[in-house]
N, C-alpha and C positions, 0 to 999 in steps of 0.2 A: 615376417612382415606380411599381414593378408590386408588387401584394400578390396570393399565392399562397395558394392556400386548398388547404390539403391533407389526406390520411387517407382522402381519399372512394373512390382507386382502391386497386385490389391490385399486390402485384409483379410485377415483370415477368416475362414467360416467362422460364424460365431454359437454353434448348433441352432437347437430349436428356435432361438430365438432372431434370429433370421427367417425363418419360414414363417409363410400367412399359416396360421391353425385353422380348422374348419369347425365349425360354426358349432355344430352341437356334440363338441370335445369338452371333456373336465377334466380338472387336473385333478388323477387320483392321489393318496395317501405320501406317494414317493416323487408329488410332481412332476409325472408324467404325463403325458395328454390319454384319457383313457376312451376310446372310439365308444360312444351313445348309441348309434344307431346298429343295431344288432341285424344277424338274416332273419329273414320271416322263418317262422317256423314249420310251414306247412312243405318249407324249404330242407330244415336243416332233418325233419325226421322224415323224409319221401322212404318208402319202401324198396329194397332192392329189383325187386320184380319190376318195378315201375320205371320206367324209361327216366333219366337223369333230363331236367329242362334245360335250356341254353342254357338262361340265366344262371343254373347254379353249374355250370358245368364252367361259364366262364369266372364265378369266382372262385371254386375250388383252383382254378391255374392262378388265377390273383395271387390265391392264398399262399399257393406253394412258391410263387414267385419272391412274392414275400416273407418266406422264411429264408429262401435262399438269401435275398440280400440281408437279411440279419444273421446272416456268420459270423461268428466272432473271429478274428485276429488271428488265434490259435489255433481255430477249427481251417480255416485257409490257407495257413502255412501247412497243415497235417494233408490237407486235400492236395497242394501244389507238391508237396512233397514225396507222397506215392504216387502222384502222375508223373513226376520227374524220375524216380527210378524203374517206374515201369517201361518210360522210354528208353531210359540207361539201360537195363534189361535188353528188350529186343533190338538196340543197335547194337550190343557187345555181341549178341550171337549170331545178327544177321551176319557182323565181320567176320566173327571165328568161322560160320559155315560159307564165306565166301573165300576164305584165307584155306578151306578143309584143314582149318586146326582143334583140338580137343579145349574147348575154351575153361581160361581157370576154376578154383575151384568157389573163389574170392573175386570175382572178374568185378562185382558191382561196387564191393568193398576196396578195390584197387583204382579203379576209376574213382571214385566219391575222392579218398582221399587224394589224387592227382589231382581234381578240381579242386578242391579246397586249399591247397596249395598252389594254383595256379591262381584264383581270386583273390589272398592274400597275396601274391607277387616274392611267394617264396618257394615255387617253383623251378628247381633249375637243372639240365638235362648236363649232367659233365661227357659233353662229346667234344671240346676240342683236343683235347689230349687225344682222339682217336683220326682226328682227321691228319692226312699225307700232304705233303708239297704236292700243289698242284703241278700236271706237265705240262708248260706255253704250246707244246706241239698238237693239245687237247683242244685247245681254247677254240669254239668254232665262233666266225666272227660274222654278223648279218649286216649287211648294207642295203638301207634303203630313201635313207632323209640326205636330203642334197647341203643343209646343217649342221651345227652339233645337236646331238640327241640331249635335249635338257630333263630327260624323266622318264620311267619307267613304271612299270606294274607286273607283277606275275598273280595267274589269277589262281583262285584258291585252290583248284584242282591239281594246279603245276602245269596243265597243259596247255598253259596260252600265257606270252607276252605280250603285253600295251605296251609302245612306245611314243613321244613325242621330242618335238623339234622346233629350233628358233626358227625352221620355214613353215611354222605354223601347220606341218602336218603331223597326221594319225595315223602310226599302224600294228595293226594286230598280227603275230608271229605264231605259229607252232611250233611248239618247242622242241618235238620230238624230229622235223622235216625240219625246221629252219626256214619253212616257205613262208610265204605272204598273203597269210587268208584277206586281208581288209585293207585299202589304202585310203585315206580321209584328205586331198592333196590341202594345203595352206591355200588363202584364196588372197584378195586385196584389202586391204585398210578400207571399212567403212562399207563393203560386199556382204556380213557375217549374216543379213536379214534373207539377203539371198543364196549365197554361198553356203553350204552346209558346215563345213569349218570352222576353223579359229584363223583371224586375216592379222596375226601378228602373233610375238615368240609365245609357246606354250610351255610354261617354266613349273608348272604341278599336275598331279593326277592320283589319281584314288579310286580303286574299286573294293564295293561292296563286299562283305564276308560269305554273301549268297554268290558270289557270281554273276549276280543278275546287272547291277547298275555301274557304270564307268563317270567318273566324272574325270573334268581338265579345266586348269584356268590358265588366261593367257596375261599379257602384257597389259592386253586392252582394259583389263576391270572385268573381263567378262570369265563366267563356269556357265560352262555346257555340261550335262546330262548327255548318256548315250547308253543303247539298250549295247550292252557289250557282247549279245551272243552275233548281235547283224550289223552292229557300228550306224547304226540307226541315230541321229542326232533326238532327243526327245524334248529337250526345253533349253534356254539359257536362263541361267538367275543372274539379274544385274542388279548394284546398290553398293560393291564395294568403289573407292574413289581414286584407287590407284592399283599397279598390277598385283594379281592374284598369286601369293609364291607358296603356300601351301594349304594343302587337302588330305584328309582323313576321315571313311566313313564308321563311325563307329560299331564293334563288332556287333553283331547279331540283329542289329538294325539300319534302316534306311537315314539313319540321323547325318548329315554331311557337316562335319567343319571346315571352316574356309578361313584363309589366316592372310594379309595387302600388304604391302607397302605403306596403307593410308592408316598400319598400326595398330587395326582391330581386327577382333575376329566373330562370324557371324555363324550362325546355326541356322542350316535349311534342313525342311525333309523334301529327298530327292522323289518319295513315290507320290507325291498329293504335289509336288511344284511349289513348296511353299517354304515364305520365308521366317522364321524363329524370333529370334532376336541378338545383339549385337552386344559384344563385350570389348571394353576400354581398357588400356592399363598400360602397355609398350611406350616407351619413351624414343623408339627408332621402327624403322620398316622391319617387321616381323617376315624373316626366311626360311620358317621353317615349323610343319607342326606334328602329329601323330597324336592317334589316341588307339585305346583298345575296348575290351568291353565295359568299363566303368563310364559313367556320364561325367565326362570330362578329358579335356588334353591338354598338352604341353607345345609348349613354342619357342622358338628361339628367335630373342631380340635382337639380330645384329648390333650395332654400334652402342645401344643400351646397357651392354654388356651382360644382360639376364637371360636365365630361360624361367617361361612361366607356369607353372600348373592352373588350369582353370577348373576350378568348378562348377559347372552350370548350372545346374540345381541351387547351388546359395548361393548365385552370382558373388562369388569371391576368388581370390587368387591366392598362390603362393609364390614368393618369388626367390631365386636362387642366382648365387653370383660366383664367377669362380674365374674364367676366363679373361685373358687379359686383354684379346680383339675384339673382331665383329665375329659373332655367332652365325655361321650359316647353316647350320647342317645338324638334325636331331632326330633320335628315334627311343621311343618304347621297348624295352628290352622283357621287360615283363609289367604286370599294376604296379608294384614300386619300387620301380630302377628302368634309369633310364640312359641312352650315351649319347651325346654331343660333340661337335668338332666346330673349330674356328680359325681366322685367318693368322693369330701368330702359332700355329702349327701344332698346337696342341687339340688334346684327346681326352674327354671328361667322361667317369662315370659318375650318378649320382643315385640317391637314395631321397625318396619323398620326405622323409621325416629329417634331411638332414637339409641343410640352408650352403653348405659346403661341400664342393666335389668328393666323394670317396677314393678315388684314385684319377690320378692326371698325371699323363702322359706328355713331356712338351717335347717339341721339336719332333713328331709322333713319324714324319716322315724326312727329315733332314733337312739341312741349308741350301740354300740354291744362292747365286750372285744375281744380284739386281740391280743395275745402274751401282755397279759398281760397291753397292754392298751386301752383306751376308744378309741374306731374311729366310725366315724359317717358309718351306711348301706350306701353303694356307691346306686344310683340310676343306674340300669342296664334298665329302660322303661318307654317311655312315651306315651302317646296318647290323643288324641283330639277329640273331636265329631266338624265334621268340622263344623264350621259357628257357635258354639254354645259357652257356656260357660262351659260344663263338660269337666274334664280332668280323666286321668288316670295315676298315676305312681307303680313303681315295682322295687322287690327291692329281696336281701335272708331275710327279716325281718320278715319271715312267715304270712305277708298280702300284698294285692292291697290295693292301698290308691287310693279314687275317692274325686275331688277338684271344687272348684264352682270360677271361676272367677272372680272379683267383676270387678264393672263398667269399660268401660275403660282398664281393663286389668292390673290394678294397685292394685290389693288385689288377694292374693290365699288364700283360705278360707277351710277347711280340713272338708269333711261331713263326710265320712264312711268308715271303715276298712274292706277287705274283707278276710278273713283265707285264704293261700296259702302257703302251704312250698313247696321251694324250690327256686333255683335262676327264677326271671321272664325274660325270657332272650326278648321276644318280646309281647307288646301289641296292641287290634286295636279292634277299635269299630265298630259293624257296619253302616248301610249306614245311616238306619233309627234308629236308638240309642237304640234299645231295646234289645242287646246283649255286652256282652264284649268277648275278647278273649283272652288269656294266652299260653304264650308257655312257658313250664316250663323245669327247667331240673336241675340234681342234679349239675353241673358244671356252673359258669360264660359263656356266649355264645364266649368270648374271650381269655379265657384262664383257667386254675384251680387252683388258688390262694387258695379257699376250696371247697370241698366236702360233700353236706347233702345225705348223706346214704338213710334217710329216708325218701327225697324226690323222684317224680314217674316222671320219664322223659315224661309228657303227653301235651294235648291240654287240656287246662280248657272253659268248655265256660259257662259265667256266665249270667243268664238273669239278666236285669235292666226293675224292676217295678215302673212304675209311679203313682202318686198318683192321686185319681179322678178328681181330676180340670184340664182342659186344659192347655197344658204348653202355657206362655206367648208367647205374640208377640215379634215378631222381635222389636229389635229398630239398630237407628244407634248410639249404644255405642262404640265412638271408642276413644283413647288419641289424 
């Protein structure tokens, strides 16, 4: 089912005939406009000896300018094409000569295929089967938000965590020290002009694939921009109508989605400050989005009961249904497969071309008693180790649960429990898989339906040990 929202672009070019033509142009034989006025001659035969005049020196560059923009199609893919493995080239060897290893013999031809497989979304790394039960004795745990922690970010290097908090603060972590490079404090309600901050709960965040830009939205309707290397506030974008619950910047660009409460989701570009345009379709407060390098993402409709695929480029939708709650909680697992979790306890994976979960998990963390009846742990977190088969979900059931994909995408398979009390309100693995992250807090990151007292509002970060064998190759496992 795709719904098309339309009116928003113009018509198409309609070639030449759109263009004013100039004045002493004919159409030759093929209907072409064929340029009349020719170069003077005393131009086009100068002698080499003879110094070149402006004049023709500035239309030889015309000229060549002009050929340049008449490439054809073919000729531009071939042109982008050896510049693309000429870079693939010198980054495979700068790594092998920083790794001092003998790089393969196939290094370009091993790469190419890994990306082509990782752009079709049937790329997948089989390393859960290597990963070990985490040890609780490992877990080192960072306190610094006088809230619960409602989100997180690990940046692309692995060496720095973003966190935020219902008290409306910001901080930046080393991963490797545990210290506290950045502290951004929460300020007052209606302060944000002058307070650098966010003056109310910060419930999303997203940074760039560079490293370079951090964004955050809060309660208020408001996303802040922040230079992430100095926590430098740089802009706010306002226009959504209700709170901001999820952010995503698309990979290898500065493109930001932003997904409200008020049920749509809007497209900024965070380097120019500027705002895109806005897409409709949720039938409830949307909790939840991701995207990857494809122009387009996914959302999860709470109470709507969908998650959606957006395309941005043909402003259209996909929409997928499977879950029997509110959706909060969703992430990209590769371009196409993706996992989701929701408040009756269940755990979706799915498949783009498929309109119905691939494998669901119910009850994915157990029953708890609630006023007196059995209700399943709502799922407050999920994560993905991209391109791979490990997953992550979260929950107040005082564990992380870590999940082995099966083939295909068509089996969720439950390896290992990790102790954690409190609600998990944000998960995320890092780049290279040998970390997990938690942002814990005694309250739901949405609201306070309950309260664990005995939970510690922190950032958990838990290593992930593999076991001595090499994790497997890649294959193309896909449905």
């Amino acid at each position: 089912m795709a719904a098309t929202a339309g009116g928003r672009r113009g018509s198409a070019p309609r070639g030449a005939a759109g263009r004013r033509r100039p004045r002493a142009q004919v159409a030759g034989a093929e209907g072409r406009p064929r340029a009349a006025a020719r170069r003077p001659t005393d131009e086009e035969v100068s002698s080499d000896s003879e110094p070149e005049s402006p004049s023709l020196k500035k239309r030889r560059r015309e000229a060549a300018a002009e050929e340049e923009v008449e490439e054809t199609p073919q000729e531009k893919k071939l042109r982008l094409a050896k510049l693309y493995l000429e870079q693939l080239r010198q980054h495979e060897e700068e790594r092998a000569a920083a790794e001092e290893e003998t790089p393969p013999a196939d290094l370009i031809g091993d790469r190419l295929k890994e990306d082509v497989l990782e752009q079709k979304g049937r790329l997948q790394r089989l390393v859960a089967k290597d990963v070990q039960a985490p040890d609780p004795s490992s877990i080192r745990v960072l306190r610094g938000h006088q809230l619960p922690v409602t989100c997180l970010v690990i940046s692309p290097d692995d060496r720095f965590i973003f966190s935020a908090s219902k008290d409306g603060s910001l901080i930046k972590w080393e991963v490797a020290s545990g210290k506290r490079l950045c502290v951004v404090p929460g300020g007052k309600k209606g302060t944000e002009e002058r307070h650098m901050g966010h003056a109310s709960h910060v419930l999303c965040m997203a940074i760039s694939s560079d490293g370079k830009y951090l964004a955050t939205g809060d309660r208020n309707k408001l996303i802040m921009s922040w230079d992430a290397a100095t926590c430098k506030r740089l802009h706010i974008f306002t226009g959504h109508r209700d709170a901001v619950s999820g952010l995503s910047f698309r990979k290898g660009t500065h493109q930001l989605y932003s997904a409200s409460h008020d049920r749509c989701v809007k497209v900024w570009n965070v380097a120019e400050n500027a705002y895109v345009e806005t897409l409709f379709g949720h039938q409830d407060v949307i909790t939840g989005l991701d995207s990857l390098s494809r122009e387009c993402c996914v959302t999860a409709g709470g109470r709507d009961g969908t998650v959606r695929l957006w395309k941005i480029p043909e402003e259209s939708q996909l929409v997928f249904c499977g879950h029997q709650g509110s959706i909060d909680c969703i992430q990209l697992i590769n371009e196409e497969h993706m996992v989701s979790g929701a408040d009756d306890g269940s755990v979706a994976l799915w498949g783009l071309t498929k309109k119905k979960p691939l494998a669901l998990a119910r009850q994915a963390h157990g029953m708890q008693e609630a006023q007196g009846l059995q209700q399943p742990y709502w799922i407050s977190a999920v994560a993905a180790l991209r391109n791979s088969d490990l997953l992550a979900t979260g929950s107040h059931s005082a564990s992380v649960k870590l999940w082995k994909c099966g083939e295909g995408f068509r089996k969720l398979e439950h390896l290992w429990d990790i102790p954690l009390v409190g609600f998990v309100n944000s998960l995320k693995f890092s780049s290279a898989g040998d970390f997990l992250v938690a942002g814990v807090g005694q309250e739901h990151r949405l609201g306070r339906w309950w309260r664990i007292k005995e939970a510690k509002n922190s950032i958990c970060i838990i290593p992930l040990q593999r076991k001595a064998a090499a994790p497997s190759a890649e294959g193309p496992n896909s449905s």
